[in-house]
MDTraj code that builds the backbone (N, CA, C; nanometers):
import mdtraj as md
import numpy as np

residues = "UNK UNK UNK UNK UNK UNK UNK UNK UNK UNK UNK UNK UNK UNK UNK UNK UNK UNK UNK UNK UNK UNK UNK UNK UNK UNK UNK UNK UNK UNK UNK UNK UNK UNK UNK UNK UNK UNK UNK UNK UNK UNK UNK UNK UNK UNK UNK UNK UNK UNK UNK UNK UNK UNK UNK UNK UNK UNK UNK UNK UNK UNK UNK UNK UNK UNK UNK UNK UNK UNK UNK UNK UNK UNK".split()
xyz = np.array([
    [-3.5201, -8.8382, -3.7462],
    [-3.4441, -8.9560, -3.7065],
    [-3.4211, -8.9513, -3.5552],
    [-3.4726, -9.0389, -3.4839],
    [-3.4505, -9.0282, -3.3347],
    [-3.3070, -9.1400, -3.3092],
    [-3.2399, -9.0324, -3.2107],
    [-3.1249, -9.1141, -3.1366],
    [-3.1253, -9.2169, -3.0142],
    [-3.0882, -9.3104, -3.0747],
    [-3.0736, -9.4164, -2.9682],
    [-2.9767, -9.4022, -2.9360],
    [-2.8533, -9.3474, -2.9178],
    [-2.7419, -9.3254, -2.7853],
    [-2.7035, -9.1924, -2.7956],
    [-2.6210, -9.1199, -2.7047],
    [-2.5929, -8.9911, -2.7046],
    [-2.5035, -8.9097, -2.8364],
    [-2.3956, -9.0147, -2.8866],
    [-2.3230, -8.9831, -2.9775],
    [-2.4296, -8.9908, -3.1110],
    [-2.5368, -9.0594, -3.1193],
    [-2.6067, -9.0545, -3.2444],
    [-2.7138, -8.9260, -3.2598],
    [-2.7274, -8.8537, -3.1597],
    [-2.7794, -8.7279, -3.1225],
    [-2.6670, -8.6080, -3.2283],
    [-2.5363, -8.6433, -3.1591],
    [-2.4288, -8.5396, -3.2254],
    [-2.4239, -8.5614, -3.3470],
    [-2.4060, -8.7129, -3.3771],
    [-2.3829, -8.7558, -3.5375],
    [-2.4793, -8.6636, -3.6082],
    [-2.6493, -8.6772, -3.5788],
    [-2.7726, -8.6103, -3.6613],
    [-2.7355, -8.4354, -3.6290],
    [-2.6309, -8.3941, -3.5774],
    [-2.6255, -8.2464, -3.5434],
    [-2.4655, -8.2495, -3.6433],
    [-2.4393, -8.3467, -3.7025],
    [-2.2655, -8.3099, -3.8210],
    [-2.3525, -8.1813, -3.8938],
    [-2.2427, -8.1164, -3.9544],
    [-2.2679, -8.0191, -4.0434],
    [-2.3707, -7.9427, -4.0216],
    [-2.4395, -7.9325, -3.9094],
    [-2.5448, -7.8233, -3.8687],
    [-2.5184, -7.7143, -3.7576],
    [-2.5557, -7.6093, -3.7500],
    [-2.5025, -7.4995, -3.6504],
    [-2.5390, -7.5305, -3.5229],
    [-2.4492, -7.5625, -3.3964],
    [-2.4912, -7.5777, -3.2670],
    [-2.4276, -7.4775, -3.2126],
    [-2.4670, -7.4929, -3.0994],
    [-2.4010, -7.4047, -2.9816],
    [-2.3451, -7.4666, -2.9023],
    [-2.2434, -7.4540, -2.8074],
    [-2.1549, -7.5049, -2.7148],
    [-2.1425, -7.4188, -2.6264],
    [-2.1709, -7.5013, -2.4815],
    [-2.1282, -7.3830, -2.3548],
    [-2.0713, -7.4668, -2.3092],
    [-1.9653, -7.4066, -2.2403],
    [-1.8136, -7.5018, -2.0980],
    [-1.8520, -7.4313, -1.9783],
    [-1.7596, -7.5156, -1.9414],
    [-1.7936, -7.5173, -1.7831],
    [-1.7467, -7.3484, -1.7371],
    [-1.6586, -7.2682, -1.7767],
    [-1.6447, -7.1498, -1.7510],
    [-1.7622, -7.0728, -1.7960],
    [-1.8641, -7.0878, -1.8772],
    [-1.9677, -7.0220, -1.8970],
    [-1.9755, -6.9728, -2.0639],
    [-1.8484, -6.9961, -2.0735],
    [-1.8289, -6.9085, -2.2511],
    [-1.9131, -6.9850, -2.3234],
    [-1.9939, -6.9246, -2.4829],
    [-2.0379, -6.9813, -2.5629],
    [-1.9898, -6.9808, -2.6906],
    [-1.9893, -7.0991, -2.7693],
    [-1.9564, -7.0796, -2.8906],
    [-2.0330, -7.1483, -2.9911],
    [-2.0794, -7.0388, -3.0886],
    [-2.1676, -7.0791, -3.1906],
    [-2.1075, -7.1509, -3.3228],
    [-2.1268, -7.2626, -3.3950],
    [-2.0871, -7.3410, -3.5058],
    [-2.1012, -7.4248, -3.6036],
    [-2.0949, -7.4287, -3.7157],
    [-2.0961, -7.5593, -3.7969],
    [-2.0353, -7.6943, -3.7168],
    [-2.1217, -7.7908, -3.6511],
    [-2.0129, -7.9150, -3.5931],
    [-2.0070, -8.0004, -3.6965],
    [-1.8459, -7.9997, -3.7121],
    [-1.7618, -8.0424, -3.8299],
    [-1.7238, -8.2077, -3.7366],
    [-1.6950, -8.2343, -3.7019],
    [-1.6348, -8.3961, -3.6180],
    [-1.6212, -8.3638, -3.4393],
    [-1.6356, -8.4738, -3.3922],
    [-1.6032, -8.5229, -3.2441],
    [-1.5424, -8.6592, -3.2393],
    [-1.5212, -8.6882, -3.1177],
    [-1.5035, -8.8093, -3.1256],
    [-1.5393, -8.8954, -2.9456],
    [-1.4968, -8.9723, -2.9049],
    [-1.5762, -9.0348, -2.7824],
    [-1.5632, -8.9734, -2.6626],
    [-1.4638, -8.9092, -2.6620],
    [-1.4454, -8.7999, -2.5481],
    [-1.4845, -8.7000, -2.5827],
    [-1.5974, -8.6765, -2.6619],
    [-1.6306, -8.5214, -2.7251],
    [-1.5563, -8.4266, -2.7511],
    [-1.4205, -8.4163, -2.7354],
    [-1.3659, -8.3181, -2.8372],
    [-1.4285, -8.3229, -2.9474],
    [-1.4480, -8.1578, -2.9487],
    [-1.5398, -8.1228, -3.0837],
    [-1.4414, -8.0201, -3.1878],
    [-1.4646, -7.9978, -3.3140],
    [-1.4210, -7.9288, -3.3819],
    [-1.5576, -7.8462, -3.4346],
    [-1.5150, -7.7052, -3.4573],
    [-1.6936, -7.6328, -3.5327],
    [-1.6018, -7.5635, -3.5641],
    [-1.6305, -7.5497, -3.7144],
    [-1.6366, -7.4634, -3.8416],
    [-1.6949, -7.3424, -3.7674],
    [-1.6409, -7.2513, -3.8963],
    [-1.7182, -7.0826, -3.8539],
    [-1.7873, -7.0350, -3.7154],
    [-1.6940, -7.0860, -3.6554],
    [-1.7272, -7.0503, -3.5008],
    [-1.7371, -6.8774, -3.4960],
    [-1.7976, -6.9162, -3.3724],
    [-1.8439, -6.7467, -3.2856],
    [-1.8470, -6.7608, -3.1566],
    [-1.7844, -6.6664, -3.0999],
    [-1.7752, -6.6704, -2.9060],
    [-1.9049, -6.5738, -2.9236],
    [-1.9527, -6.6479, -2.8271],
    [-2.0945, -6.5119, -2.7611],
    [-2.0533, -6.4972, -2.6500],
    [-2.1874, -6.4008, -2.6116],
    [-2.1745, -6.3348, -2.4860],
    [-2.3326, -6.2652, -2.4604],
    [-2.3805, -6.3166, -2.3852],
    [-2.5199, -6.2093, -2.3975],
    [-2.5935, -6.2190, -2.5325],
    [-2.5622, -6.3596, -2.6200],
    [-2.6759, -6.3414, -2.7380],
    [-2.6292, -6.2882, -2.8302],
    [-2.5028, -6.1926, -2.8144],
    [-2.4331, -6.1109, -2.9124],
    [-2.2680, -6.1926, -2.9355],
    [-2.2493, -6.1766, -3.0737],
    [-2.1040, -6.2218, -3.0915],
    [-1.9903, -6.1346, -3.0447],
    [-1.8728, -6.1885, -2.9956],
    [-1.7857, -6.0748, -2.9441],
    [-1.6482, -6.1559, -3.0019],
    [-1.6373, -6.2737, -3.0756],
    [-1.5477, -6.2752, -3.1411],
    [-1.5776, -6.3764, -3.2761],
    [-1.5292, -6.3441, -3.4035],
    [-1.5436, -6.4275, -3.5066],
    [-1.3964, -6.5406, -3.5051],
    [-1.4030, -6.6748, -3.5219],
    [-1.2632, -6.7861, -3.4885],
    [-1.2247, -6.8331, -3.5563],
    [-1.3453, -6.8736, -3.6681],
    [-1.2817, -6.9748, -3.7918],
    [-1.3314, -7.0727, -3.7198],
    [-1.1979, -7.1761, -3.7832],
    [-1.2206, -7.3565, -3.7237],
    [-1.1593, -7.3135, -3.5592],
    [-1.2620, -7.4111, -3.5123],
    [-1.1798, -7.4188, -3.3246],
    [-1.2122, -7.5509, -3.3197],
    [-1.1103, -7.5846, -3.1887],
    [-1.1076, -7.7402, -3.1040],
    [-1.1702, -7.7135, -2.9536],
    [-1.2218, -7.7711, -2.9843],
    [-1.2747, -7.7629, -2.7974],
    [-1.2585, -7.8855, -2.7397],
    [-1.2210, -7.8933, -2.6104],
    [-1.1994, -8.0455, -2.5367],
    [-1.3310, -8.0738, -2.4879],
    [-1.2945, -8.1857, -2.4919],
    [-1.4266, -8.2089, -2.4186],
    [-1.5047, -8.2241, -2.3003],
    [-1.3648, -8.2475, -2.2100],
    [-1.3987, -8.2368, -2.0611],
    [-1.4570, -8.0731, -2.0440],
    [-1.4284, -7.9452, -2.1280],
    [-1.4977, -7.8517, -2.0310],
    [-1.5993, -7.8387, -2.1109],
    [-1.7008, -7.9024, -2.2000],
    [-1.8125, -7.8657, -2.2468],
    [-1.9358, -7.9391, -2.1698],
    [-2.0447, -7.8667, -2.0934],
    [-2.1490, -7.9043, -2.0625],
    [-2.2757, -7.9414, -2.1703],
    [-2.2841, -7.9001, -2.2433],
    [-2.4072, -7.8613, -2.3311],
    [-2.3723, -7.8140, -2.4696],
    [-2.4159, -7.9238, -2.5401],
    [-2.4431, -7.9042, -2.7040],
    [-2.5819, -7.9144, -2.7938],
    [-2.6143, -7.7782, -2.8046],
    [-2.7401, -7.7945, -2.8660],
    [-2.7864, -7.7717, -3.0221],
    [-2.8461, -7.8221, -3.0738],
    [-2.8618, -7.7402, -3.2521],
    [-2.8813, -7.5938, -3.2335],
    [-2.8851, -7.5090, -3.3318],
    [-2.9528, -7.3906, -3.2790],
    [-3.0728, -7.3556, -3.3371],
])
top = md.Topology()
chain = top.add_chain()
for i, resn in enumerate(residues, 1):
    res = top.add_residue(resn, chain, resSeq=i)
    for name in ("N", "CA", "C"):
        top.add_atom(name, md.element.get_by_symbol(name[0]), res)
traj = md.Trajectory(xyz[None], top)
């Protein structure tokens, strides 16, 4: 299914594991569970990385959306 606007990109990425990096550099790996137009995101079974490796297990997290650069499937 190809996206015709940016939010229909995220929509085809609900319930699938992405990754998230912010503007401080941190990553976090997840089920993306909802966003909304300001991209605050919520991801299920999150994971902070670091180097490819996990360095913390989170549960559910909120992330804002102003500090996220980059959301990708994984």
């Amino acid at each position: 299914m190809e996206a015709a606007r940016p939010l229909d990109a995220l929509n085809n990425a609900r319930n699938k594991r992405v990754i998230v990096e912010l503007k401080n550099g941190k990553q976090f790996v997840g089920k993306l569970k909802s966003f909304d137009i300001h991209i605050n995101t919520v991801l299920d079974e999150a994971e902070e990385m670091e180097g490819g490796k996990t360095t913390r297990k989170l549960g559910t997290i909120f992330i804002r959306g102003d500090t996220i650069i980059l959301i990708t499937p994984q």
